[in-house]
C-alpha positions as CSV (number, residue, x, y, z in Angstrom):
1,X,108.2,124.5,106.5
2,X,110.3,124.2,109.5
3,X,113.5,126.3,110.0
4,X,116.5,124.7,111.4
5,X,117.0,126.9,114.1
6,X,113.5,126.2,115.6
7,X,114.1,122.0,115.5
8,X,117.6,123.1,116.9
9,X,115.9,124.0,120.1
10,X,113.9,120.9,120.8
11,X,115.0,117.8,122.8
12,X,115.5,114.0,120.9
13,X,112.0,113.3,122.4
14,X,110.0,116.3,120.9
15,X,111.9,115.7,117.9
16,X,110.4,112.1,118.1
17,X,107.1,113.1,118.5
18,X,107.0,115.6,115.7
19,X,108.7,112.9,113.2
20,X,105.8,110.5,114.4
21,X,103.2,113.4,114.1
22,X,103.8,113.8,110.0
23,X,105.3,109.7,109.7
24,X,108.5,110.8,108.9
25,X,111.6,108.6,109.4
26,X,114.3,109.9,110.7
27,X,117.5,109.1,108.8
28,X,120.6,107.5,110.6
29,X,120.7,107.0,114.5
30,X,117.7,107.7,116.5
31,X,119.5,108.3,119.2
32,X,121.1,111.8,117.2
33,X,119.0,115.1,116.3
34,X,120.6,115.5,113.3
35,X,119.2,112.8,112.2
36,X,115.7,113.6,112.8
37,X,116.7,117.3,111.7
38,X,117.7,116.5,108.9
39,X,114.5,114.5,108.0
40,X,112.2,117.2,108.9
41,X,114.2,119.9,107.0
42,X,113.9,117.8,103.7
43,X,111.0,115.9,104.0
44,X,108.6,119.0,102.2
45,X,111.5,119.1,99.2
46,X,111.4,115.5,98.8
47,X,107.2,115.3,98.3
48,X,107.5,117.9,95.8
49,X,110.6,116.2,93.6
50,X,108.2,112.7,94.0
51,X,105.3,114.4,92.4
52,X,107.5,116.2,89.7
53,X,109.1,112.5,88.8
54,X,105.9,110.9,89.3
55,X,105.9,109.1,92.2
56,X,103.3,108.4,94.6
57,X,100.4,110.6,94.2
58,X,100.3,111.6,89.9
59,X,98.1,113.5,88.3
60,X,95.4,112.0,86.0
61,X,96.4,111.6,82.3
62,X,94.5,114.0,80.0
63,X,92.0,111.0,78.5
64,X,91.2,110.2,81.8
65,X,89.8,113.9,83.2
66,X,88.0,113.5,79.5
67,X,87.0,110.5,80.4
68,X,85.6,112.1,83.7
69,X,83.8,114.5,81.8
70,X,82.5,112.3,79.2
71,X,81.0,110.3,83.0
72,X,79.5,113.6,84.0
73,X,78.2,114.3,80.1
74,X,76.5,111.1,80.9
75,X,74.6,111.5,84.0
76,X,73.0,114.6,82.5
77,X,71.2,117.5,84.3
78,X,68.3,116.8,86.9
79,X,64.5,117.8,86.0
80,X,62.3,120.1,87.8
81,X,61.1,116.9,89.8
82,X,64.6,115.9,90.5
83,X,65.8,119.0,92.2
84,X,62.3,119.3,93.6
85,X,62.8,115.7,95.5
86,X,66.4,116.1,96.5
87,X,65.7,119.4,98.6
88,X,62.9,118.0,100.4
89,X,65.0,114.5,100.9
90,X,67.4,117.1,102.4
91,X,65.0,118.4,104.4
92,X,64.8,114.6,106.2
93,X,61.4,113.5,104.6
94,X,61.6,110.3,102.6
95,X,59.1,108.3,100.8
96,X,57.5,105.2,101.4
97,X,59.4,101.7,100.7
98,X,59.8,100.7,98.0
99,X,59.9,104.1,96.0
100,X,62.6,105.0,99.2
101,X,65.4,102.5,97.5
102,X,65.2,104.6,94.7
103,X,65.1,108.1,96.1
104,X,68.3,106.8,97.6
105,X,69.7,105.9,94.6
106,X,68.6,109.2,93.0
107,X,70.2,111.1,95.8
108,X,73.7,108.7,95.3
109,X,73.6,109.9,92.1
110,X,73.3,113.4,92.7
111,X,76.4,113.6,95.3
112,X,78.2,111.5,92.9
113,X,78.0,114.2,90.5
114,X,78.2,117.1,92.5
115,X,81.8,115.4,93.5
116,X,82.8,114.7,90.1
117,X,82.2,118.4,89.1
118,X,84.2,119.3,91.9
119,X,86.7,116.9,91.5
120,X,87.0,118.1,87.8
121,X,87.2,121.8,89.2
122,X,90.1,121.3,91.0
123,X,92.3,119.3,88.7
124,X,91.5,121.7,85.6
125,X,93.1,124.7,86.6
126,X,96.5,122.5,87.3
């Protein structure tokens, strides 16, 4: 990430903003560089131990990316009709109220599946 010998070269101030840029505290006395050095230097090595012990942001348990798929199993595949009325609802046309309320609904449901297949997609390979 960063190099020591590029933060070297900046002033307490720059060093400042950059630690406020990415929320990192700098460790120790603001009024030193080493201590916001020494923050910025560490701070990628530090998210990566945290995910490995489990900290913060986890992984989903294997039941649970089942239990995703089981959800997606559930909502099933669209009809002809379906697809037919979500391209022309994403074209801008909608229908009359109250059939509207549940072309919305029918469109909800179709970008909360698209982003549970892709959600899915990107935690299987890991």
């Amino acid at each position: 990430m960063f190099t020591r010998t590029e933060l070297e070269v900046l002033t307490i101030p720059e060093l400042r903003a950059l630690s406020q840029r990415y929320g990192i505290k700098p460790t120790g006395s603001l009024a030193y560089k080493t201590s916001y050095l020494t923050s910025l230097i560490a701070f990628p090595a530090i998210a990566l131990k945290q995910l490995e012990d489990g900290r913060g942001l986890r992984m989903p348990s294997f039941a649970n990316l089942q239990n995703l798929g089981l959800a997606l199993d559930e909502m099933n595949s669209l009809t002809d009709e379906q697809v037919a009325l979500i391209r022309i609802s994403f074209e801008g046309r909608r229908m009359e109220y109250p059939a509207r309320y549940d072309q919305e609904k029918l469109l909800a449901i179709y970008r909360a599946k698209l982003l549970l297949e892709e959600a899915i997609a990107l935690l299987s390979p890991l």
